[in-house]
C-alpha positions as CSV (number, residue, x, y, z in Angstrom):
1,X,134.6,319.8,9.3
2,X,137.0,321.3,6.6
3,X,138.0,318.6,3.7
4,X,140.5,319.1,2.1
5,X,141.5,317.2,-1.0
6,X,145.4,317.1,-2.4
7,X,145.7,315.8,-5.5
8,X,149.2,314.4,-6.3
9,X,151.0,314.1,-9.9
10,X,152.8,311.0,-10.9
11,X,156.0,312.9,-9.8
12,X,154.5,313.0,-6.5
13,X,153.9,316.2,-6.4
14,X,150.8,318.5,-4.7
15,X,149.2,319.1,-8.6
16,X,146.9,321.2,-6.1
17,X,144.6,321.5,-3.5
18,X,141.0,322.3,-2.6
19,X,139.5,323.0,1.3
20,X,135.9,323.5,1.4
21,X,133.7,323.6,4.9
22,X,134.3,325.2,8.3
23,X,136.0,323.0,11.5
24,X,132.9,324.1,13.7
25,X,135.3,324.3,16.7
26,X,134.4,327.6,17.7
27,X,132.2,330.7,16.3
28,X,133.7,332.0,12.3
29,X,136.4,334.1,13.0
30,X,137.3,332.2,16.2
31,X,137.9,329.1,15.0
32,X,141.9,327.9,15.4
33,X,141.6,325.4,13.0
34,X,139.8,327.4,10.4
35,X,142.4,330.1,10.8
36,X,145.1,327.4,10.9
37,X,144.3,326.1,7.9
38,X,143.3,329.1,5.7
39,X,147.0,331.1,6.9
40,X,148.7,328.0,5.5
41,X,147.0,327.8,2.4
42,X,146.9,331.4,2.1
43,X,150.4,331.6,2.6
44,X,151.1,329.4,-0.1
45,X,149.3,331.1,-2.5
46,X,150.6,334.9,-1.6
47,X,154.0,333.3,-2.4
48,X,153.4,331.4,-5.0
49,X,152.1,334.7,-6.4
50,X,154.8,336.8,-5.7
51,X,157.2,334.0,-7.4
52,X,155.1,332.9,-10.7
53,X,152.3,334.2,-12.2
54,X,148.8,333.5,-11.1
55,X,146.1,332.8,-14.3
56,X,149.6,331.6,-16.1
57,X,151.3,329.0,-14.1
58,X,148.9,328.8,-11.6
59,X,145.3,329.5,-10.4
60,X,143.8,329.5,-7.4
61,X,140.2,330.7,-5.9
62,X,140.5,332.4,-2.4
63,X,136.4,332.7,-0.9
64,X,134.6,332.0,2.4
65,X,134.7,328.6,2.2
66,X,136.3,327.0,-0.3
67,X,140.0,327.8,-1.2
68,X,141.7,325.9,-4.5
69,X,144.9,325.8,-6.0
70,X,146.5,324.5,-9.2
71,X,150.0,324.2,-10.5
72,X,149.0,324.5,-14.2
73,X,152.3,322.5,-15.5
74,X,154.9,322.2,-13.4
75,X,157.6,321.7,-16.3
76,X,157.1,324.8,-18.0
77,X,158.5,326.7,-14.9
78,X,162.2,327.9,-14.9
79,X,163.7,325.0,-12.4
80,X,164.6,327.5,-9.2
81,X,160.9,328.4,-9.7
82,X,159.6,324.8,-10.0
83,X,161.5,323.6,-7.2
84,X,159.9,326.7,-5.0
85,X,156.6,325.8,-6.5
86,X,156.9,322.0,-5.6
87,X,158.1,322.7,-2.2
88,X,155.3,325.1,-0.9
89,X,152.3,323.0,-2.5
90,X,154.1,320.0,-0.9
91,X,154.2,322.1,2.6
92,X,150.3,323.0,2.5
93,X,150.4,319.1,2.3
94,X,152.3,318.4,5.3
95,X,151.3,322.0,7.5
96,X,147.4,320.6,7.3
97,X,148.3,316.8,7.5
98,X,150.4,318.0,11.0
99,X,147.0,319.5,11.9
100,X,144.4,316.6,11.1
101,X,146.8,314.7,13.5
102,X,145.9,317.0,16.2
103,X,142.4,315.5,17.1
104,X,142.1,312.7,14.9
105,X,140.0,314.2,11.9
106,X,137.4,315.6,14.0
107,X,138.0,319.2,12.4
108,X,139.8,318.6,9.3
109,X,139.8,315.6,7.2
110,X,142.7,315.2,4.4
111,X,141.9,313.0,1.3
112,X,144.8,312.1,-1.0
113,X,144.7,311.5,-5.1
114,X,147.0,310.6,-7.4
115,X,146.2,311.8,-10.8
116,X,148.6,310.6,-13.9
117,X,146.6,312.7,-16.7
């Protein structure tokens, strides 16, 4: 099963997000929800690298298994780019949430925090 843990700022917004595991529905590099999961987190990450700058406003870790993110501090971004930033961290959020509804967390399993630090 992929877990994947979303960790929410008192703003309510995706602070980030880590998946680690494999869905086991089918064979690596077969599986839909593996590949479901990883092109939406993926995808977030490629854009949220081609809009702010990875190791300064955020980092992330992209390796078989485990895929992290982290919005570093969302107030030090220019306000077009944290709006952008908000909204696809918040989409990763909802795109995997859509797909734990699917089959009722037998693949993926989505745990939500709230962190005020």
């Amino acid at each position: 099963m992929i877990q994947a843990r979303f960790v929410f700022d008192r703003k309510k917004r995706v602070k980030s997000f880590n998946l680690t595991g494999h869905a086991d529905y089918a064979d690596t590099g077969k599986d839909i929800y593996c590949s479901a999961a990883s092109a939406i987190t993926q995808t977030v990450i490629g854009t949220l690298t081609e809009m702010i700058k990875a190791g300064q406003d955020f980092i992330y870790l992209n390796e078989v298994g485990e895929i992290d993110c982290q919005i570093l501090d969302y107030d030090s971004l220019a306000e077009k780019k944290r709006i952008a930033a908000e909204s696809l961290m918040f989409s990763a959020y909802i795109g995997l949430k859509q797909i734990e509804m699917i089959d009722g967390q037998t693949y993926l399993s989505i745990l939500k925090e709230e962190d005020y630090s």
